[in-house]
N, C-alpha and C positions, 0 to 999 in steps of 0.2 A: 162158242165156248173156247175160251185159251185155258193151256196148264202151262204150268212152270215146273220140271225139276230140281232141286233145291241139293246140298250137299249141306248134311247136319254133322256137326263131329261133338262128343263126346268122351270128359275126362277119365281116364281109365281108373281112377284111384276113386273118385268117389261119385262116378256118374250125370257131372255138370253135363248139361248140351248144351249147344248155340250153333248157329249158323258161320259162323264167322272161327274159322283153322285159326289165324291166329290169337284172337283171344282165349280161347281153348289151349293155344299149347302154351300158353303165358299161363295162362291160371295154374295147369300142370306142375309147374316149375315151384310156385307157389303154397298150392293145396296140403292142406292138412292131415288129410290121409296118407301123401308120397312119403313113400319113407326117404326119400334122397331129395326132401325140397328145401329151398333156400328159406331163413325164417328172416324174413323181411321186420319184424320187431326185436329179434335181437340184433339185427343191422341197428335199429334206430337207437337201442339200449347199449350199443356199442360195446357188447361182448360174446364171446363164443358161444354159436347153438351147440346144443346135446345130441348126440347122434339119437335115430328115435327108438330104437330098443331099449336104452337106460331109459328113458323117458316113462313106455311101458311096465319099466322095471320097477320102477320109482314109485307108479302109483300102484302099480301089485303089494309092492312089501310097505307103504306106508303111505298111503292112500295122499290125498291132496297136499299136505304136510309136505310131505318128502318130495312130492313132483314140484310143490313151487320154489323149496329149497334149490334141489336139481337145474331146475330152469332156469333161477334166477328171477323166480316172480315172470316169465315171458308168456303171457296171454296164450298166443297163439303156440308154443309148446304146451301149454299147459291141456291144450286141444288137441293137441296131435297124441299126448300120453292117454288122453281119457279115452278116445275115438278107438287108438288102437287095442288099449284093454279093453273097451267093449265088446271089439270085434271075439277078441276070445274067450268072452265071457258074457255072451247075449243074453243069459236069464238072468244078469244080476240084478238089484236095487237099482231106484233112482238115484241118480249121483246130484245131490243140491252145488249147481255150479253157474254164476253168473258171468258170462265172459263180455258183456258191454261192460259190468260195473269192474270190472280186472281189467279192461284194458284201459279202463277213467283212471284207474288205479294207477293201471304201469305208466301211462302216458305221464301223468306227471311226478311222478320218480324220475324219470328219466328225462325230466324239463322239455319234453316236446309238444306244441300244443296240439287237440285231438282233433281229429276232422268237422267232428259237430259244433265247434266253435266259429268256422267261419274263416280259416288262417288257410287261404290258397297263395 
């Protein structure tokens, strides 16, 4: 019988694991729940992220409306504002929200082509 020891790690923000420290701390950086992550789609949409409290704030006092204004239409803020008002508001309603069709959306607003097309 052989074992192996294995080191799993673990995103603190929103519980990804893998095997592998540095994809994990790459994700980290990224994730949607971090309140201090880089939004790698308003990199692509070439304009300022929102810090993520306004974000939260946005969609408190005016629910998707106001956060996509806020964002600037940015898919992935638009996730981080939902995620984080969920958190402090876990019995609310189903929030009806599509984020492949919002990022089909953003991506060509923003003239870049999407991953599901094929463009490496």
């Amino acid at each position: 019988m052989r074992s192996k020891k294995v080191w799993r790690y673990w995103c603190d923000f929103c519980g990804k694991g893998g095997c592998n420290k540095f994809c994990i701390a790459e994700h980290e950086k990224f994730c949607t729940r971090n309140p201090q992550r880089i939004c790698r789609m308003c990199q692509l949409g070439e304009h300022q992220q929102m810090p993520f409290q306004s974000l939260e704030y946005a969609f408190d006092i005016g629910g998707l409306t106001e956060l996509r204004t806020i964002s600037k239409g940015c898919p992935a803020c638009m996730l981080s504002g939902i995620l984080a008002w969920k958190k402090n508001h876990p019995r609310e309603e189903y929030i009806e929200w599509d984020y492949k069709k919002e990022c089909a959306e953003y991506l060509k607003e923003v003239d870049k082509p999407s991953i599901n097309e094929g463009q490496f």
